[in-house]
C-alpha positions as CSV (number, residue, x, y, z in Angstrom):
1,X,103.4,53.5,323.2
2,X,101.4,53.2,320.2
3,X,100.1,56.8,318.7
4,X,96.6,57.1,317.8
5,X,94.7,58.2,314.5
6,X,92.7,61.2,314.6
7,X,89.4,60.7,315.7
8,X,88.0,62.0,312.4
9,X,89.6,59.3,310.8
10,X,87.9,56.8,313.0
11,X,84.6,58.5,313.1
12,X,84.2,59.1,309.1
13,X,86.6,56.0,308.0
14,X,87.4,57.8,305.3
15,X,90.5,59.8,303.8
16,X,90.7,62.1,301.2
17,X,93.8,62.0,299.1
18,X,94.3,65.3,297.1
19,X,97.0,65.6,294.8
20,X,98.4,69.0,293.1
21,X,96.4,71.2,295.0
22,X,97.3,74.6,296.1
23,X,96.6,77.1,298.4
24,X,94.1,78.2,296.3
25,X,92.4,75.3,295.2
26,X,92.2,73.7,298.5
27,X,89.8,75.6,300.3
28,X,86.8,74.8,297.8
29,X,87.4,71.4,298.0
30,X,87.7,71.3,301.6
31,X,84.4,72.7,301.8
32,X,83.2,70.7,299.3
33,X,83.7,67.5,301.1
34,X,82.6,69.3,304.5
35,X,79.1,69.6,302.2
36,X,79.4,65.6,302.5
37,X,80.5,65.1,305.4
38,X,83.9,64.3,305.6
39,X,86.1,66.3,307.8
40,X,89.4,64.7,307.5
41,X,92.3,65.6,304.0
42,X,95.2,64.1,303.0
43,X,97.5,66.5,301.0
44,X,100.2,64.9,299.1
45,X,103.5,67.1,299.0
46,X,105.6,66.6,295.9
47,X,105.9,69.8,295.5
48,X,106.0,73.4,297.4
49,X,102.5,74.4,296.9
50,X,101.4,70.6,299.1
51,X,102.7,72.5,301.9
52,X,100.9,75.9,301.2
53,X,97.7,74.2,300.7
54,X,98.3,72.5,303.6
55,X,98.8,75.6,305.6
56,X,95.5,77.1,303.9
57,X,93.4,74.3,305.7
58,X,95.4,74.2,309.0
59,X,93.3,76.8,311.2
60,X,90.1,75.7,309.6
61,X,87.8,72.9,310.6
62,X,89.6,70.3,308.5
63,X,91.4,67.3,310.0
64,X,94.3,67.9,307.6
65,X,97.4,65.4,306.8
66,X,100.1,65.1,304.8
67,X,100.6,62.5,302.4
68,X,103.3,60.6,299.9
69,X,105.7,61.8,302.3
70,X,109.6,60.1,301.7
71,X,111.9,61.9,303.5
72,X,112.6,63.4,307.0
73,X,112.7,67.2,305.4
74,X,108.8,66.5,303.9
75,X,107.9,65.5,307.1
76,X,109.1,68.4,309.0
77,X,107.8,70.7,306.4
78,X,104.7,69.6,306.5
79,X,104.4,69.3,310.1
80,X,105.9,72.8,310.2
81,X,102.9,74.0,307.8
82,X,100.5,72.1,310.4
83,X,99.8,68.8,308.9
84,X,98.4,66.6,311.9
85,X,99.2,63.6,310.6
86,X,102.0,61.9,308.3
87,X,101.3,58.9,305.1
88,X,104.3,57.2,303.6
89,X,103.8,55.3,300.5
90,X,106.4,53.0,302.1
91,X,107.9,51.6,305.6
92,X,110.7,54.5,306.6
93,X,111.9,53.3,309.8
94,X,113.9,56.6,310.6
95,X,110.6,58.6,309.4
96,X,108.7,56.7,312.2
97,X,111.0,57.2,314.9
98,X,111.1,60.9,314.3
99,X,107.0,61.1,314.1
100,X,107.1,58.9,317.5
101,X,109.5,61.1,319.2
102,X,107.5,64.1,318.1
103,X,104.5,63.2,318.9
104,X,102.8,63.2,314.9
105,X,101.0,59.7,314.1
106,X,102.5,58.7,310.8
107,X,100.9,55.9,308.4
108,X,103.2,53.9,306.7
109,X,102.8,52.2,303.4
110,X,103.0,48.5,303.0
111,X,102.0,45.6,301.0
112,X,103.3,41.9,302.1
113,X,102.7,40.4,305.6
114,X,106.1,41.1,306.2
115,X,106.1,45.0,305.3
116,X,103.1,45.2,307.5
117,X,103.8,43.7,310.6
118,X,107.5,45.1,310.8
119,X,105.8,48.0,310.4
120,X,103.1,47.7,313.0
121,X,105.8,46.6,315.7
122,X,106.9,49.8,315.4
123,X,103.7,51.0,317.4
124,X,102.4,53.2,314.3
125,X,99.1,54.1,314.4
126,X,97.8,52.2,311.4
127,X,99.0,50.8,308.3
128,X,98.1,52.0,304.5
129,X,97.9,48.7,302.6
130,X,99.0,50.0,299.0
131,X,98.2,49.2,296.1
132,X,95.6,47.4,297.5
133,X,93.6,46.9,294.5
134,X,96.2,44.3,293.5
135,X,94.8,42.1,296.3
136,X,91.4,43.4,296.6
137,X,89.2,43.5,300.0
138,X,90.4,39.7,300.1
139,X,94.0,41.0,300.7
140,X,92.8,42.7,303.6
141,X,90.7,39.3,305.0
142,X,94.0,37.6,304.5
143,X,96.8,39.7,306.3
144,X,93.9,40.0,309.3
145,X,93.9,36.3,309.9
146,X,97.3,35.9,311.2
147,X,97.5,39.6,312.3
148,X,94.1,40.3,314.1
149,X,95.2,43.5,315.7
150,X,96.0,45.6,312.9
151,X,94.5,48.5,312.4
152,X,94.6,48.6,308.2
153,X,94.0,51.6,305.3
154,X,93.2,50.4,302.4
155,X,94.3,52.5,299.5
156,X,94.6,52.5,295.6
157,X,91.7,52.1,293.4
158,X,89.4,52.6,296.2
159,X,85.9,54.7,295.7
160,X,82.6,54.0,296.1
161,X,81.8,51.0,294.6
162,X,84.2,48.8,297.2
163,X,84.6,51.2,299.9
164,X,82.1,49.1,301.3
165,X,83.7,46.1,300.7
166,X,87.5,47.2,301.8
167,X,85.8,48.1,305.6
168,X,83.4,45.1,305.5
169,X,86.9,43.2,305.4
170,X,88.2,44.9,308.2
171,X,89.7,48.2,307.2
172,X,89.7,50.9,310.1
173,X,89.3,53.7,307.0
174,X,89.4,53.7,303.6
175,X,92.2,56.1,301.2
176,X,90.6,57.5,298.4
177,X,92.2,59.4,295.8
178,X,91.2,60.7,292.0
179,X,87.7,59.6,292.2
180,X,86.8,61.8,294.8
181,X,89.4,65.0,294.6
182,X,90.2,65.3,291.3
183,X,87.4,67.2,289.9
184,X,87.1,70.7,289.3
185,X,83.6,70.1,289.5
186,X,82.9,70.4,293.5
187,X,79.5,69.8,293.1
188,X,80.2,66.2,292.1
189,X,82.9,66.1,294.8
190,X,80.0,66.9,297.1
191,X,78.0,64.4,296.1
192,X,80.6,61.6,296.1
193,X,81.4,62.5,299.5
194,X,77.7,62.2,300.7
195,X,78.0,59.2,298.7
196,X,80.8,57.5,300.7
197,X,79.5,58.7,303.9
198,X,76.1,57.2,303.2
199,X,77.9,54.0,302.5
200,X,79.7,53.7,305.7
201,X,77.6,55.0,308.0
């Protein structure tokens, strides 16, 4: 049976990828992109303090996943820290079958037609298409043709001048990384959040 994205994720279409954060640092940007609507946060965990920020935002109001996650010890750490959802940069088949038998929707990573439909037959609940700005929102028009069904994240180089674009061409949501998270401004993280939401609304 195929798990299901959070509903935040289908509701705002958009997710947040934060690198290097920390417990400490996570909390003003959570709110910061609550201030523009976006509920949902993807923390990536190459190192310890992924998982501590992650278990900042877990009892708060935030949708909050786990992200870059390449091995089965990441994933039970971050599930263990309360991540509610799992992205892979790549196709793990192992990774999948433990997210499946426990119940956490993990997002794999893929890029040719190949990659993405093995992956998809594996009842996943979507797949990130990374680096998608290689192939642009075209890349996304393409793989749908064959493969109507997929449910498609878009990721790499996205933000808000083709966010637009990437769902237009049939993206369920949108990954967005630096753009949007890496300032340690959060006023302007604010305002690029309204920015996106306005956009896709």
């Amino acid at each position: 049976m195929r798990s299901e994205l959070p509903e935040a994720v289908l509701v705002e279409r958009i997710i947040p990828i934060a690198r290097g954060l920390t417990a400490e640092s996570a909390q003003p940007l959570a709110e910061a992109l609550e201030q523009g609507g976006i509920t949902t946060i993807e923390i990536t965990v190459e190192n310890p303090a992924g998982f501590e920020a992650i278990h900042a935002l877990a009892s708060g109001p935030m949708t909050v996943g786990a992200g870059t996650i390449t091995s089965l010890p990441e994933a039970q750490s971050a599930v263990s820290a309360g991540a509610e959802f799992l992205v892979s940069p790549h196709l793990d088949e192992d990774l999948v079958g433990w997210a499946s038998v426990n119940g956490i929707p993990l997002i794999p990573g893929g890029f040719s037609p190949t990659e993405i439909s093995r992956a998809w037959a594996m009842d996943v609940p979507a797949v990130k298409v990374f680096p998608v700005s290689v192939g642009g929102p075209d890349l996304i028009r393409s793989l749908l043709g064959p493969y109507p069904d997929l449910l498609l994240i878009p990721t790499g180089g996205v933000d808000a001048a083709n966010a637009k674009d990437y769902l237009s061409a049939g993206g369920v949501a949108v990954g967005v990384g630096g753009w949007l998270t890496s300032h340690a401004e959060m006023t302007v993280v604010a305002e690029r959040a309204t920015l996106l939401r306005n956009q896709v609304v």
